[in-house]
C-alpha positions as CSV (number, residue, x, y, z in Angstrom):
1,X,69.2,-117.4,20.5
2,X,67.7,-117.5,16.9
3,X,65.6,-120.7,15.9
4,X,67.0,-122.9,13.3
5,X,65.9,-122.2,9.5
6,X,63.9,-125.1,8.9
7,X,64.7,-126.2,5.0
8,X,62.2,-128.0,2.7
9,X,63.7,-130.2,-0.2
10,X,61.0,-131.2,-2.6
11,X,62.6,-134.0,-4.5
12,X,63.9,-137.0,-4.6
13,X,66.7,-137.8,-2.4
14,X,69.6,-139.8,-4.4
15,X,72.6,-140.5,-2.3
16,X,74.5,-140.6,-5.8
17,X,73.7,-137.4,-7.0
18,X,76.3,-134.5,-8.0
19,X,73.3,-132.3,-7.5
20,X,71.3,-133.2,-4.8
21,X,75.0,-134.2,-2.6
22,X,75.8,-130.0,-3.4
23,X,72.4,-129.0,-2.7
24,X,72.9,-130.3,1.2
25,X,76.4,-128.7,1.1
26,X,75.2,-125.2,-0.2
27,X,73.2,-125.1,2.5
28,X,75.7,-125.6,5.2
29,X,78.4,-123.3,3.3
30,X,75.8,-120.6,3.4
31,X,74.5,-120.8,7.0
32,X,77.7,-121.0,8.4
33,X,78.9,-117.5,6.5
34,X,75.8,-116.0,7.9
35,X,76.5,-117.7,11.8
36,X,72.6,-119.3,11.3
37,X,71.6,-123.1,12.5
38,X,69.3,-124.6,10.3
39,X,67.8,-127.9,9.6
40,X,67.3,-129.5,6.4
41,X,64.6,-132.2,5.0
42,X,64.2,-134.1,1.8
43,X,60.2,-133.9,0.8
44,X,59.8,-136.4,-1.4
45,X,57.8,-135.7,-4.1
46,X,55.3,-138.8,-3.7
47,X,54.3,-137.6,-0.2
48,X,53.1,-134.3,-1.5
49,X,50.5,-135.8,-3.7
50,X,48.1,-135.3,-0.7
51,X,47.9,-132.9,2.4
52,X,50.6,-130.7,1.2
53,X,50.1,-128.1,3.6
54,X,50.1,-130.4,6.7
55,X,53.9,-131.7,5.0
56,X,55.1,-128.2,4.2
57,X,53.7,-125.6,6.5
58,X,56.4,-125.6,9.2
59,X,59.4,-124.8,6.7
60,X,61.2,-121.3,6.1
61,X,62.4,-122.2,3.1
62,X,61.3,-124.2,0.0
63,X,63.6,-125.4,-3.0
64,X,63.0,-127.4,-5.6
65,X,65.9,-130.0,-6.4
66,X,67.4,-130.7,-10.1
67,X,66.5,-134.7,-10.5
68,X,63.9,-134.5,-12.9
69,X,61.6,-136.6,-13.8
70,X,60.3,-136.8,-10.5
71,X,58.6,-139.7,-8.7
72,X,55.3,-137.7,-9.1
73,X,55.0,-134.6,-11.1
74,X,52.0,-134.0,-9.1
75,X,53.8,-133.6,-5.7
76,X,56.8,-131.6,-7.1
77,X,53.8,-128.9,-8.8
78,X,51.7,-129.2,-5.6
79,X,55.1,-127.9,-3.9
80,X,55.6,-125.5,-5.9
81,X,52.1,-124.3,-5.6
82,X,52.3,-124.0,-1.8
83,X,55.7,-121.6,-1.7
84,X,54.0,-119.5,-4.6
85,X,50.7,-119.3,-2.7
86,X,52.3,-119.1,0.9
87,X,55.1,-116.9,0.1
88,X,57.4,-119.1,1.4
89,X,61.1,-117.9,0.2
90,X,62.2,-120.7,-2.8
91,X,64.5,-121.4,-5.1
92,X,63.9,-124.1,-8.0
93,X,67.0,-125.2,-10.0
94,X,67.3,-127.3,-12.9
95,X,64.4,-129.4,-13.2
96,X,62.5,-127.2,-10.2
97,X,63.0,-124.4,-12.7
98,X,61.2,-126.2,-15.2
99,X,58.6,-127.8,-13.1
100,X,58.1,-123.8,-11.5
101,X,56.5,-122.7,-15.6
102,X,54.5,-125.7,-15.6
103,X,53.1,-124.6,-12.7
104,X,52.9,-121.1,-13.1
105,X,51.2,-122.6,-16.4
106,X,48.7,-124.8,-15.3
107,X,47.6,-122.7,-12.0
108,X,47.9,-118.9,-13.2
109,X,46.9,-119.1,-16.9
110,X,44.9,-122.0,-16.2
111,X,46.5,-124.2,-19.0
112,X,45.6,-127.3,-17.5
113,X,47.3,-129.3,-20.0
114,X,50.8,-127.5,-20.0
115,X,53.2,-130.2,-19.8
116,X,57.1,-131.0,-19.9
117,X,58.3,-132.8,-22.9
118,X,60.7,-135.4,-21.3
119,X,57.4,-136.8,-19.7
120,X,55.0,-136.1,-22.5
121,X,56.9,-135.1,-25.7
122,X,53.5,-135.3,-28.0
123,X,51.2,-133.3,-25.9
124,X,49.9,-130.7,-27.3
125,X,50.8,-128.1,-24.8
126,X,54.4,-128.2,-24.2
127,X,55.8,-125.2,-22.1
128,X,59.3,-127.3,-21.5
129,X,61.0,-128.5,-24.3
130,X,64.7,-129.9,-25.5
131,X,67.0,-127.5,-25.8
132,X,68.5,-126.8,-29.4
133,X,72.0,-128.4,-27.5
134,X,72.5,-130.4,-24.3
135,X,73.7,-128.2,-21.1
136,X,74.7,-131.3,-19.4
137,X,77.8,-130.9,-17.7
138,X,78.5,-127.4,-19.3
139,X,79.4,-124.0,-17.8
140,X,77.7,-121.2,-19.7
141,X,77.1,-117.2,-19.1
142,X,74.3,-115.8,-18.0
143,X,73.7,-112.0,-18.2
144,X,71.2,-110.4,-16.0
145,X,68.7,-107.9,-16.3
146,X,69.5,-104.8,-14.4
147,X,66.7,-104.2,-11.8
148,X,66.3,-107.6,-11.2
149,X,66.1,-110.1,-8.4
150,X,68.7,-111.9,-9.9
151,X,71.0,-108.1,-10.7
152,X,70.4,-107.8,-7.0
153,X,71.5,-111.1,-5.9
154,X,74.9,-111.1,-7.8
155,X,75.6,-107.6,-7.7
156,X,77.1,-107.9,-11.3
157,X,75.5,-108.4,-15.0
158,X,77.1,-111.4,-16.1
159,X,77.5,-115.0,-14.3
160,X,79.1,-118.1,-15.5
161,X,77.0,-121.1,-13.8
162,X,77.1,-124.6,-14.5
163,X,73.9,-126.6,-16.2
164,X,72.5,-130.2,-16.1
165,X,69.7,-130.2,-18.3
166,X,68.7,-130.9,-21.6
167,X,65.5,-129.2,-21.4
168,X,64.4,-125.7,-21.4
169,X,61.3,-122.8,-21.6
170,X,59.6,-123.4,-25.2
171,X,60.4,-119.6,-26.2
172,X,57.4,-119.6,-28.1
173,X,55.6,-119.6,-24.8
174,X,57.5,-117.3,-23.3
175,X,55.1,-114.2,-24.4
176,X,52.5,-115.5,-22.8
177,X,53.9,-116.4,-19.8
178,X,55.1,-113.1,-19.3
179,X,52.1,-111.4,-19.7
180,X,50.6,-113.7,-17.2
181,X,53.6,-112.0,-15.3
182,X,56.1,-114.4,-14.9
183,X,59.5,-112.1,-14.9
184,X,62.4,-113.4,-16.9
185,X,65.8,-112.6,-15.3
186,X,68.7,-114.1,-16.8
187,X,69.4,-115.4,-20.5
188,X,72.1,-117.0,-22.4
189,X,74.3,-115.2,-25.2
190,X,71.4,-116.1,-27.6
191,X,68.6,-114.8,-25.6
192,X,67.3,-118.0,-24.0
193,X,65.7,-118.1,-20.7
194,X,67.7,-118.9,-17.8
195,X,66.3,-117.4,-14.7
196,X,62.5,-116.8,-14.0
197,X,61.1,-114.9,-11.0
198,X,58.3,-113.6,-9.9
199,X,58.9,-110.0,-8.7
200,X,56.0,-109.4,-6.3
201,X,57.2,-112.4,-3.6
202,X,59.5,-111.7,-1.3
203,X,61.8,-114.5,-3.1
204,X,60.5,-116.5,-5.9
205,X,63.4,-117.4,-8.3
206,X,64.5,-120.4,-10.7
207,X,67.6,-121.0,-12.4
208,X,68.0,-123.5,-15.5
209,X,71.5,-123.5,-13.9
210,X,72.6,-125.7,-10.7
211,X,73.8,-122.8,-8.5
212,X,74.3,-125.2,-5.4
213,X,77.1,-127.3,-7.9
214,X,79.7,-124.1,-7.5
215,X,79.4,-123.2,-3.8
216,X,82.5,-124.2,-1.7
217,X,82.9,-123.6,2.3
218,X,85.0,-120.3,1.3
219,X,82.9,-119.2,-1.4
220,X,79.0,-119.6,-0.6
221,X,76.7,-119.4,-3.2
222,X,75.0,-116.0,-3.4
223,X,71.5,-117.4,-4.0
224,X,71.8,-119.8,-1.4
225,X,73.1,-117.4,0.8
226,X,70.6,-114.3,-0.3
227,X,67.8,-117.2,0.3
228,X,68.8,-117.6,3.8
229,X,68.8,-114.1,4.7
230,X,65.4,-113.4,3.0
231,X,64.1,-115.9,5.7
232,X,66.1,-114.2,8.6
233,X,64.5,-110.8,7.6
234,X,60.4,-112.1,8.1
């Protein structure tokens, strides 16, 4: 008999969340389409300030929960860090999608002060910033670019997914970020970034959306569901 999938949270847990209720839920939709057990944890993002490998090492999958700003920035980048160094299949949605180009910022391009506006809006360095309008509660589409992670995921070229978030990629960083080789996967009607992915890893995606929000038991989620089989397959 097949072990569990053992699932990492990074975030922090609350009991009234929307988000983070559906991001438990996703995961049971999904496993039992696919027949797998798994076991899911909550990381909270103060405990990964230190000894993040000891804390993460032992899970199959990483995710990044929407609930931004996080107890500690620190922790959430230092778990993001370890699935992008590890290879440890991940998905960051929401405010893990943001948190995944500071990252990417601060540790590949080395811009050590790349930060998120809703914690620092005057640093000099912003790689998140608002949005030109609120996606709080909103369902938008998304159209994918053919060859993608994402194309592959959905099998289709156009996705309507629900958002959370007032903040998004400042587009006048996206250049540079993908020529650092961050891939960008999915955009709105106007041509903003909403999915990021790094194509070498054997699943590294983020969506600005909240993918986990529209799964029901008959109706997985797709990503949640493609996540758990990229695990199965190692």
């Amino acid at each position: 008999m097949q072990k569990a999938l053992t699932i990492g949270i990074i975030g922090d847990f609350n009991p009234h969340s929307e988000t983070h209720i559906a991001t438990n839920l996703s995961f049971n939709h999904s496993a039992s389409s696919l027949k797998v057990e798994i076991k899911v944890e909550w990381v909270p993002t103060l405990s990964l300030e230190e000894h993040v490998e000891d804390k993460l090492y032992h899970f199959d999958i990483l995710l990044c929960a929407p609930g931004s700003p996080y107890k500690s920035m620190k922790g959430a980048l230092n778990g993001i860090r370890f699935a992008r160094e590890n290879d440890r299949p991940f998905l960051g949605t929401c405010g893990g999608f943001q948190h995944v180009v500071i990252e990417f910022a601060r540790n590949i391009m080395d811009v050590q002060d790349a930060e998120h506006a809703e914690e620092h809006p005057e640093a000099e360095n912003l790689f998140i910033t608002p949005l030109a309008c609120s996606l709080v509660g909103r369902v938008e589409e998304v159209k994918l670019v053919t060859g993608s992670r994402a194309y592959e995921v959905y099998g289709r070229p156009s996705i309507m997914e629900r958002f959370y978030c007032g903040y998004g990629l400042n587009p006048l960083r996206r250049a540079e970020l993908e020529e650092a080789g961050l891939c960008f996967s999915g955009f709105d009607i106007n041509g903003e970034v909403r999915i990021l992915e790094l194509p070498k890893a054997r699943f590294f995606l983020a969506t600005l959306f909240v993918p986990q929000t529209s799964s029901t038991p008959s109706r997985p989620h797709p990503i949640i569901t493609y996540l758990l089989q990229t695990s199965l397959k190692q």
